[in-house]
N, C-alpha and C positions, 0 to 999 in steps of 0.2 A: 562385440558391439561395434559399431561403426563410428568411426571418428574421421575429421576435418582435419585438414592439415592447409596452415595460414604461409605465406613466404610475405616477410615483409618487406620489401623495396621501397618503400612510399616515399624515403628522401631521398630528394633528386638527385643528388650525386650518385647513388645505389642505385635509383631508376637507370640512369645512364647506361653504371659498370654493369649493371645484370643481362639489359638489351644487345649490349655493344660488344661486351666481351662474354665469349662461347665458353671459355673456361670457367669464369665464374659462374655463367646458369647452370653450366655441367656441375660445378660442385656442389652447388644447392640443391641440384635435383637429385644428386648422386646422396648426401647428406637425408633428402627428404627418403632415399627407396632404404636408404640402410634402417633408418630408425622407424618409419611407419607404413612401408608397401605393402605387407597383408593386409593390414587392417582399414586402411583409409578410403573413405566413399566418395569422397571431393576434393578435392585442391582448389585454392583461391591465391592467386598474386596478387598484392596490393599496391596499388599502382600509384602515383600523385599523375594529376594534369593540370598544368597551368591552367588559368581562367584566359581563353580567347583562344587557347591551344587545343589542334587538331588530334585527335588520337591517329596512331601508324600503323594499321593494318598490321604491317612487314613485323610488327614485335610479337602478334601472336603466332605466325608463320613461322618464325624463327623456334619458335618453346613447341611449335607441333612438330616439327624435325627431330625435335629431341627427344621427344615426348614417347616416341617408340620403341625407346632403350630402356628405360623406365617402369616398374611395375606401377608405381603411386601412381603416375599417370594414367592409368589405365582405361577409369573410367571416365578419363575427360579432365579440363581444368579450364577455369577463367580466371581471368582476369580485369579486377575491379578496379576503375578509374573515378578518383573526385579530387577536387584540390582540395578538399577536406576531409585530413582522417580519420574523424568522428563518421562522414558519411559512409565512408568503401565499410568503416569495420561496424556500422548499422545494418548497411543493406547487406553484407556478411552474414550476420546476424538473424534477418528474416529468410535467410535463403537458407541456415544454419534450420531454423524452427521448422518451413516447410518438409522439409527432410528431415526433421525427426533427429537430428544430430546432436551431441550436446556434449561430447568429446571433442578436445582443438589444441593443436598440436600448433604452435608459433614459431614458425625458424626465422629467427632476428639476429641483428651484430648486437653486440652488450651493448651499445652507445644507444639504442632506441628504448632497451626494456626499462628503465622508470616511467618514462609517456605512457608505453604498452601497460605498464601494469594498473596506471592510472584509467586509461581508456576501460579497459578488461571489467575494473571497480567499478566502474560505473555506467558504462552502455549495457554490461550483463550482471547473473544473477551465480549466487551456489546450486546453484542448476546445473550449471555447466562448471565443466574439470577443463583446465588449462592446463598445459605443458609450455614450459620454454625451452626450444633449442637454441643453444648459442655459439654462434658460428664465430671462432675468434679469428680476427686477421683477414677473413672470406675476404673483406672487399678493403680494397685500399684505404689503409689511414684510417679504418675504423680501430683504433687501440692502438696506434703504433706511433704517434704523433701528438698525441695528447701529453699538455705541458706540465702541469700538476695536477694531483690528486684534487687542492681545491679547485681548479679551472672544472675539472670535470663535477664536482657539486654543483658548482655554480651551473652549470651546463643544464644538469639533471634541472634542478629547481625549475630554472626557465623554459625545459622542455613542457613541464607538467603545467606550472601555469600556463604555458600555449595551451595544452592538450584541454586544460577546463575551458580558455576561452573558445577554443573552436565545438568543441560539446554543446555549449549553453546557444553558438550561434547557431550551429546546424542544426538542434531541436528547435530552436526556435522559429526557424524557417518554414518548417511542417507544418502544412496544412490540417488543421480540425477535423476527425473523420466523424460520421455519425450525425451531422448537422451543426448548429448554432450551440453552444453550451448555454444551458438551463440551471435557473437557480428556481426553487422553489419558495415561495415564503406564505407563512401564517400570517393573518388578518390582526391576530392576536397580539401580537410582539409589535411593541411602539417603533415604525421605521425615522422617529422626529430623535428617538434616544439612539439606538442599537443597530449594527448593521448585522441582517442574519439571514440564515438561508439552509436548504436541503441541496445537497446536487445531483444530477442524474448519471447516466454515463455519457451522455451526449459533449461533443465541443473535445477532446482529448487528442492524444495523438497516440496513445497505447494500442498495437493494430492487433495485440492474440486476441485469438476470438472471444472468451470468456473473459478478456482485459480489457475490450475497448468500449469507448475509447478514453474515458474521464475517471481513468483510478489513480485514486488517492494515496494508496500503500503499496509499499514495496517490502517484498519478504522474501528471506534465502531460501521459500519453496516455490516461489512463482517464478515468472519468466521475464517480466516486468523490472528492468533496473531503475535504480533509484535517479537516476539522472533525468529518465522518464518520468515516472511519477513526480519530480519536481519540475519539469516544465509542466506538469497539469495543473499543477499548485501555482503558480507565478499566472497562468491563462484565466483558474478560477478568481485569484485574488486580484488582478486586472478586473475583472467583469463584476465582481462585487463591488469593488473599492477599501479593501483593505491591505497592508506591507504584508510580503509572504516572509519578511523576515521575525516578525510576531505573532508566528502563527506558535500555537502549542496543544499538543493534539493531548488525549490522553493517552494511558498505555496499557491497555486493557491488560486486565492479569482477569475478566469472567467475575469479578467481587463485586464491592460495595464501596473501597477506601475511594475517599474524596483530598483533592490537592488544594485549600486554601492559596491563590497563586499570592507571592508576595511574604506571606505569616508565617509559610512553614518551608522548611528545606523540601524538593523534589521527591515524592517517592520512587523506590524503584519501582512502583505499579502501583497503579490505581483505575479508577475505572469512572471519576468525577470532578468535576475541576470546577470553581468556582472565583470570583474577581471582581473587585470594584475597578479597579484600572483601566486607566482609559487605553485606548488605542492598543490593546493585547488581544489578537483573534482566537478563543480557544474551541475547539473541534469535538468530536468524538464524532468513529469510526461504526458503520453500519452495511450489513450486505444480509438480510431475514434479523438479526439482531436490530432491537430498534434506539435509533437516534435520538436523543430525546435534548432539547432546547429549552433553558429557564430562563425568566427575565422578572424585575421587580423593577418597576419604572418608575415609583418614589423613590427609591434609594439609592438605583441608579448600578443594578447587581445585576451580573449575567453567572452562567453556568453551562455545561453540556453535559453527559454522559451517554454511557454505551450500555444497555442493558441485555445481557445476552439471552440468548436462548438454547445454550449446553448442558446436555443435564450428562450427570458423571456421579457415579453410585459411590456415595462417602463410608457411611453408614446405615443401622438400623436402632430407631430409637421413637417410644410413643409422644416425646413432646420435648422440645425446646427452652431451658430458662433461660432466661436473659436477665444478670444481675447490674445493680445500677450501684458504679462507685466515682465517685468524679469525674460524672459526665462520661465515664469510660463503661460501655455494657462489653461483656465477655459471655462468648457461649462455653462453655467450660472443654479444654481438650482439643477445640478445633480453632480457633483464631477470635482474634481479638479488633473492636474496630469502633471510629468516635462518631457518634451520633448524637442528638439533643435532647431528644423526649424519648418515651421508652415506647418501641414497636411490639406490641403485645400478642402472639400469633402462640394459642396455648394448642393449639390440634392440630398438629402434623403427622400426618399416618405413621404407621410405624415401619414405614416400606423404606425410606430412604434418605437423605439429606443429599446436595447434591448443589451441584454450579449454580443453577437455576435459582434455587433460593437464595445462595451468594449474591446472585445477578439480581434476575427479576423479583424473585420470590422475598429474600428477604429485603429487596429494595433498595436498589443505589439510588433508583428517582427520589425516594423520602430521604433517604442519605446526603444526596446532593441539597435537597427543601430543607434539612434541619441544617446543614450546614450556612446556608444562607442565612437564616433564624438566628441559630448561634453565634455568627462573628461578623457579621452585616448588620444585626436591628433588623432584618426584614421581616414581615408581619405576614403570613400566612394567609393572609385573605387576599394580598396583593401579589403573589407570586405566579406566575403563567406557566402553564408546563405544556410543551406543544412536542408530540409524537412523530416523528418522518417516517419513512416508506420502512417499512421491513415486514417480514414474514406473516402472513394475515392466517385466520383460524380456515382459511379451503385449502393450505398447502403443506399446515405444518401439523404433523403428529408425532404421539410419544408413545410404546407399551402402554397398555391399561394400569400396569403397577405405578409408572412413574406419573401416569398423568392423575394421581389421585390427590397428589401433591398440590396440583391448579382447582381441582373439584373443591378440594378444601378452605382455599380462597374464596372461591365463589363457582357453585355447580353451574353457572352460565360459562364458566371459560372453559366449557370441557362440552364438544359438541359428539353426538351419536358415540355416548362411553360405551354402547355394548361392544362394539368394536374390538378387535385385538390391539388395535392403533387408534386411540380416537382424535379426535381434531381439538388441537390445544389454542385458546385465544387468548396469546399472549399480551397483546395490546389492555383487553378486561383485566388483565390479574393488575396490572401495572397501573392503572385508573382505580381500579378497586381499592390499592394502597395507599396511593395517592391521599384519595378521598377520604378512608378513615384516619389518614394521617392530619387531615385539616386544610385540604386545598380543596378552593372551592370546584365543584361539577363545572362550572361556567367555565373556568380558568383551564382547565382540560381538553387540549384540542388532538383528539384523534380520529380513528373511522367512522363515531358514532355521530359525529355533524350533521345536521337537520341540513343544510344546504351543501351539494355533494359537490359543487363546483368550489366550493374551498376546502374540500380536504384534500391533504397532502401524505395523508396514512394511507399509502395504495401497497398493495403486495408486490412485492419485489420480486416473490417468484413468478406472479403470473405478469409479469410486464418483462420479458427480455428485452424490449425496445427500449425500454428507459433508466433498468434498474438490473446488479450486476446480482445473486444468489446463489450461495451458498449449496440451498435445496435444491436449487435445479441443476446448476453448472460444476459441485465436484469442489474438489480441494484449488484448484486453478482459476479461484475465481474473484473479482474485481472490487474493488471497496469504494463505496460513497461515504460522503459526512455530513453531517449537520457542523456550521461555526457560527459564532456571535461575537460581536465586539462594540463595544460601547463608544460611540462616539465623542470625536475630541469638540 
């Protein structure tokens, strides 16, 4: 497999000894052919340049002379100039993705690698495998001169806070690709109480193609660092008007469990979150999975949740009890979870149980409505449930066996069943629940809107321009959110 190899110079006094003196390039380069010349596709020096400062020709002249003793060199090498090191090891980074690379091999002196390692954390992802070489003594004074153990903490420390503040400055400098960033909002949701919104992918600075540009999550299988995804967060919550330091997303574990924020310790997973408090922006994450937005504007309660759409073969069983013992219902053997009123759903084929019911089926939205009901006072006739953009019934199907599952809900979310795959409407099943759960039709805002210029339930797979999916774009692919926050 093809691997990078990084030389890192970037402080200046290393700039200097690497250009100036022949011996020390020769070591590094000699260093670089012992440990990686078969296998490396690129080489990158990393350079600083002062700000007003000329680059010198004569320094890559110098590395191409050498360059032909060298196998690593082989197929060429550059070198990358920014007076910021977050930038040389970004644009690294996209020249890293172009080619396909995702092996990188770092020859540094020990005094840079806590920065390095801090930068690594956070401009990339477990995508990529790092190696350190560590050249001891290579360049002058790097370890031979240092006066204690603590001088050198202390060193470290303030390497790394440098290294976050030049990160946040130089993403911050990036330009918005994709256009203006877009918040989406319902008619529905009081903008006099609640600040809320859907987002698209537009206005971000995420540039893989299935990332960009306005993702919201960062995961050790994408390519997306979290450094990134948190400048998109700090651009969103600029353009909304809410602190990105109160934001609280959920944490999807595909269920039902809801987060009372405030009443109850943090779960490690849930999938609903709910809050009278003011000025807390809570989230949930959506890409064909739909966003779903609560608000009671007597009582002054918001909510989110993430309602999936994964179905995953549990079991086989003709019907479901659900038993009622303080306020706690248990389905017997499979997991246990708190709700208010009791969800009565006695027909379920005997084909399967599965995430789906976790999620959509047996309903985090009534999940998330009873929780508000049970520890808010909120009244059910005044609660709003508003759907954002996810997976519409022209792009998403399931086997005939799984989708008998939705038919049983209501045979409208199951379109052309003869099908081997028929077309599953997961927005109906989630409205269907809703509904016999005791939230009014009116109160329900999704694709079925008499006026189509306010709805905000578009398909995510059939809008690449606006909306990042799952079904269309593959495991590598982009997260929107819906967030609400009650104003102070």
């Amino acid at each position: 497999m093809a691997e990078a190899v990084l030389i890192d110079v970037f402080d200046i006094k290393l700039n200097s000894e690497f250009f100036c003196d022949p011996k020390c390039m020769l070591n590094v380069f000699k260093c670089a052919d012992e440990n990686y010349g078969n296998c490396t596709k690129c080489v990158y020096i990393m350079c600083s340049q002062m700000l007003g400062s000329e680059r010198n020709g004569s320094q890559e002249e110098t590395i191409l002379k050498a360059a032909k003793n060298f196998q690593v060199l082989k197929h060429g090498f550059e070198v990358v100039w920014n007076s910021s090191k977050a930038a040389v090891l970004y644009s690294i980074k996209q020249k890293l993705d172009k080619a396909d690379v995702n092996i990188v091999n770092i020859i540094l002196p020990q005094s840079a690698v806590p920065a390095m390692d801090f930068y690594v954390d956070n401009l990339f992802t477990a995508v990529y495998r790092f190696e350190f070489k560590i050249l001891e003594k290579m360049w002058k004074g790097d370890g031979a001169n240092k006066s204690t153990l603590c001088q050198k903490a202390l060193n470290n420390e303030e390497d790394v806070q440098h290294a976050q503040r030049d990160i946040t400055k130089f993403l911050g400098s990036l330009q918005g690709l994709m256009g203006n960033l877009t918040i989406l909002k319902s008619s529905l949701i009081s903008d006099s109480i609640f600040i809320h919104g859907f987002t698209t992918r537009e206005g971000g600075i995420s540039y893989i193609a299935t990332l960009s540009s306005l993702n919201l999550f960062s995961s050790s299988k994408r390519k997306d660092p979290k450094a990134v995804v948190t400048e998109n967060l700090h651009r969103l919550a600029k353009a909304a008007g809410f602190h990105p330091d109160t934001y609280r997303p959920v944490k999807v574990d595909h269920a039902n469990e809801v987060w009372i924020v405030g009443k109850q310790p943090e779960p490690d997973s849930y999938d609903g979150i709910v809050t009278n408090r003011k000025g807390i922006t809570i989230a949930a994450p959506g890409a064909d999975c739909i966003p779903l937005l609560f608000s009671d504007p007597l009582k002054k309660v918001c909510g989110a949740a993430h309602s999936d759409c994964k179905v995953k073969r549990l079991c086989k069983r003709k019907y479901v009890t659900i038993f009622l013992e303080h306020r706690e219902y248990e389905r017997k053997d499979y997991w246990t979870f708190n709700i208010c009123t009791l969800l009565t759903i006695h027909f379920i084929p005997p084909f399967l149980i599965f995430s789906g019911w976790k999620g959509t089926l047996l309903g985090v939205a009534m999940a998330t409505v009873n929780a508000m009901v049970a520890e808010y006072g909120c009244s059910l006739t005044d609660i709003v449930v508003v759907m954002g953009p996810s997976v519409g019934p022209c792009c998403f199907t399931l086997p005939q066996e799984d989708a008998k599952a939705f038919h049983a809900i209501d045979p409208k979310c199951v379109r052309l069943p003869d099908l081997p795959e028929p077309y599953i409407d997961i927005r109906r099943a989630t409205r269907v629940l809703l509904e016999r759960g005791g939230v009014l039709p009116q109160n329900i805002q999704d694709d079925s809107v008499a006026d189509k210029s306010q709805n905000i339930t578009l398909c995510t797979s059939c809008h690449p321009e606006k909306f990042f999916s799952n079904v269309r774009d593959g495991i590598n692919f982009g997260t929107q959110i819906c967030f609400i926050t009650i104003k102070d």
